[in-house]
C-alpha positions as CSV (number, residue, x, y, z in Angstrom):
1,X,-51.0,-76.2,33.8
2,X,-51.3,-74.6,30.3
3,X,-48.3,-76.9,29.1
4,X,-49.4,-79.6,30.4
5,X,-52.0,-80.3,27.9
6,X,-49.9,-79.3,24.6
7,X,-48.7,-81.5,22.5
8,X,-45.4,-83.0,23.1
9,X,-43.8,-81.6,19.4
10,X,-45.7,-77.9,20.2
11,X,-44.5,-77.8,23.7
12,X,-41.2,-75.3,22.6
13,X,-43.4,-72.9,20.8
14,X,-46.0,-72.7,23.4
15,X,-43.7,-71.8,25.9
16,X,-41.9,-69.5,24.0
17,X,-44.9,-67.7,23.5
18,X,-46.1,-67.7,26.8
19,X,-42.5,-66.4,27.3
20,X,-43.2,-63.5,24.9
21,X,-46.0,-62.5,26.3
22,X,-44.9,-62.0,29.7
23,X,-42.5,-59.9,28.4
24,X,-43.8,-57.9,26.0
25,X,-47.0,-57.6,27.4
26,X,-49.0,-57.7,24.0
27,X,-52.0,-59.6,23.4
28,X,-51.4,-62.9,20.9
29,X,-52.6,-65.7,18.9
30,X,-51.1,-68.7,18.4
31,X,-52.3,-72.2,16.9
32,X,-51.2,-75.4,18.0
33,X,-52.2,-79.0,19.5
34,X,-53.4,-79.4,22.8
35,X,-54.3,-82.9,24.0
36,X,-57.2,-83.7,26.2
37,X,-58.3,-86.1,29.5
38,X,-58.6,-88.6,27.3
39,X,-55.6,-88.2,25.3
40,X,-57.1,-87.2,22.1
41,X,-55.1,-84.7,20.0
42,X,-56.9,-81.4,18.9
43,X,-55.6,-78.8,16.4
44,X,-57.1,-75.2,18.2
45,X,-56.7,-71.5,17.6
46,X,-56.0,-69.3,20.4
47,X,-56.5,-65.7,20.7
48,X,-56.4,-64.0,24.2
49,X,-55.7,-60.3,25.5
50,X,-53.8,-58.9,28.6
51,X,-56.9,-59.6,31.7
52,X,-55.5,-56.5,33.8
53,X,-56.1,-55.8,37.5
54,X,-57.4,-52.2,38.7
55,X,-53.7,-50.9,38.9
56,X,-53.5,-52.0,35.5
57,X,-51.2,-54.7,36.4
58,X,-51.8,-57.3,34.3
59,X,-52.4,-60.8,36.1
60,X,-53.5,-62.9,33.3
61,X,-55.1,-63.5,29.7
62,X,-58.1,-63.3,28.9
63,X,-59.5,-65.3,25.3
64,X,-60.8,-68.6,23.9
65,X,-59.6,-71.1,22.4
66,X,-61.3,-72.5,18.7
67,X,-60.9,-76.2,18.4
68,X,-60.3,-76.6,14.5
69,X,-59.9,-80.4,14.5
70,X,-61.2,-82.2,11.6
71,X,-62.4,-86.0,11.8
72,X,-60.2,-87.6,8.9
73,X,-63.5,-88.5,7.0
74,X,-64.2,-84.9,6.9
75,X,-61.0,-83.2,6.1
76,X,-60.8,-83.9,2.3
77,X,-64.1,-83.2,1.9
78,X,-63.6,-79.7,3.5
79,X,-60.5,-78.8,1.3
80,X,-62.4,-80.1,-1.7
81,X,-65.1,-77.3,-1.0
82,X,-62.8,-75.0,0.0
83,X,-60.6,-74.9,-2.9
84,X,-64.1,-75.1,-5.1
85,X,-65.4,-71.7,-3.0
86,X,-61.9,-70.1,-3.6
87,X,-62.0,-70.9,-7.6
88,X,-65.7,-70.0,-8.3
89,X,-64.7,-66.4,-5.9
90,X,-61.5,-65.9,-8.0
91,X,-63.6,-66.2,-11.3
92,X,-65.9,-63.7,-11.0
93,X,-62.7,-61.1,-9.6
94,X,-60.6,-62.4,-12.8
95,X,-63.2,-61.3,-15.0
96,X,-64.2,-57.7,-13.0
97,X,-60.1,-57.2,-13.4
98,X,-60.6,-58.1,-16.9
99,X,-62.9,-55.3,-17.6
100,X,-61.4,-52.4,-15.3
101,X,-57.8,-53.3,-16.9
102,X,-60.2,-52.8,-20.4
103,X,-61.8,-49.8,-19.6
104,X,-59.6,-47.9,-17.1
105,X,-56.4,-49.2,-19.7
106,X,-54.2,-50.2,-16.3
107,X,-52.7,-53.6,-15.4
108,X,-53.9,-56.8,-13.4
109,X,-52.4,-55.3,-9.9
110,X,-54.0,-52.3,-10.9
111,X,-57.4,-53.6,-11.5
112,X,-56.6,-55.6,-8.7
113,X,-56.1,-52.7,-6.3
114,X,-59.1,-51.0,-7.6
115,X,-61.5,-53.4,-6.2
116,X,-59.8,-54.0,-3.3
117,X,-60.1,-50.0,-2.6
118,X,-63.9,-50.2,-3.2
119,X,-64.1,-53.2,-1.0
120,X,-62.5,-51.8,2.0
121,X,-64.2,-48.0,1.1
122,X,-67.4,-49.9,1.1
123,X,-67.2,-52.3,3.4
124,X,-68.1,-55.1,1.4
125,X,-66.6,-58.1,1.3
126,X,-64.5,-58.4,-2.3
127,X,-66.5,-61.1,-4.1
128,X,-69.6,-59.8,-3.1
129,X,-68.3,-55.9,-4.9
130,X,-66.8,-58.1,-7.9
131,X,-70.2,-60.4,-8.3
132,X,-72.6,-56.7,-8.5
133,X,-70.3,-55.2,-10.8
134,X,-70.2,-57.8,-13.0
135,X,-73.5,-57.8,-12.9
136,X,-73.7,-53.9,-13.7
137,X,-71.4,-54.4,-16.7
138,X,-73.5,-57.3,-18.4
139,X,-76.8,-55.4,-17.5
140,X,-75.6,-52.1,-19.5
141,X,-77.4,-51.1,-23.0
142,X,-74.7,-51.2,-25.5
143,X,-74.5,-52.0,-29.6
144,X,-71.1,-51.8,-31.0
145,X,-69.4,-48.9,-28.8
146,X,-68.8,-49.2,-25.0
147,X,-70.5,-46.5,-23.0
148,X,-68.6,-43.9,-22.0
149,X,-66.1,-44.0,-18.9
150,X,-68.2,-41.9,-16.7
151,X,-70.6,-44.8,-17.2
152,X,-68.3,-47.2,-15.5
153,X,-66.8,-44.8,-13.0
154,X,-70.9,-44.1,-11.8
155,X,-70.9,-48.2,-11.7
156,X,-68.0,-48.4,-10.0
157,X,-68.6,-45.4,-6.9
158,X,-72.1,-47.0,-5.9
159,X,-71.8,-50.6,-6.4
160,X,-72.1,-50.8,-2.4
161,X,-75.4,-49.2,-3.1
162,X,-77.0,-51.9,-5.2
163,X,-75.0,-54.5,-2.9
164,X,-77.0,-53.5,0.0
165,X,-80.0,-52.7,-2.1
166,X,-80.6,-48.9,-1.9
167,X,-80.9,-48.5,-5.8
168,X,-81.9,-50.1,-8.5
169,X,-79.4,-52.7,-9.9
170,X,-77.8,-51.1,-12.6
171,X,-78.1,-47.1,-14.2
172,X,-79.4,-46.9,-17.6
């Protein structure tokens, strides 16, 4: 019944999946085109788990599907703001790499993997980390030296502290 409904040019990779699963017993996600009752085509995202009896048999899958069909009129206009959220998040990363690769004197992956470390330490998503510290380094007092390193490093360990508001934005 499942293969019934996919589209004709996804039907192979459908049931090769299906195939894979029976075998290996994993849980899966695939995306493909499924067509509906009335024979319109929709793009969807599945994602499903093992669905196990008692005995740990298993006997099924249990997951949803996402329908992620656009109506043409909408599609462009969806990239378009996509690729504009992507370039305004990529800014604001670009220049916090800019000043780590400054001030800790490492290169772009380094920077790079800096933030990415205090993202996933903190839990925070990456541009919302990059967007504080940015913040912290514009907001701190200095003339014609940069402040020390211990300076940025204290930026840098609590910025998941301002992020969720627990101190006040930026030390002195």
């Amino acid at each position: 019944m499942v293969l019934s409904h996919k589209h004709p040019e996804d039907y192979e990779q459908v049931a090769a999946t299906l195939d894979d699963i029976r075998q290996t017993h994993r849980a899966f996600s695939t995306r493909h085109r499924i067509i509906d009752v009335q024979g319109r085509t929709h793009e969807v995202i599945v994602v499903a788990e093992l669905f196990r009896d008692e005995g740990g048999e298993v006997v099924g899958t249990n997951g949803f599907y996402v329908d992620v069909t656009f109506p043409p009129e909408e599609r462009e206009s969806f990239i378009s703001d996509a690729v504009a959220e992507i370039a305004a998040n990529r800014a604001v990363i670009e220049q916090v790499k800019g000043i780590l690769m400054m001030v800790y004197r490492v290169d772009a992956d380094a920077a790079f993997d800096l933030l990415k470390w205090r993202s996933q330490e903190a839990n925070i998503k990456l541009r919302l980390l990059a967007e504080q510290l940015l913040s912290d380094f514009r907001a701190l007092n200095y003339e014609d030296t940069l402040p020390a390193r211990t300076m940025f490093d204290q930026l840098l360990l609590t910025v998941q502290n301002r992020v969720r508001g627990e101190a006040p934005s930026t030390p002195s």
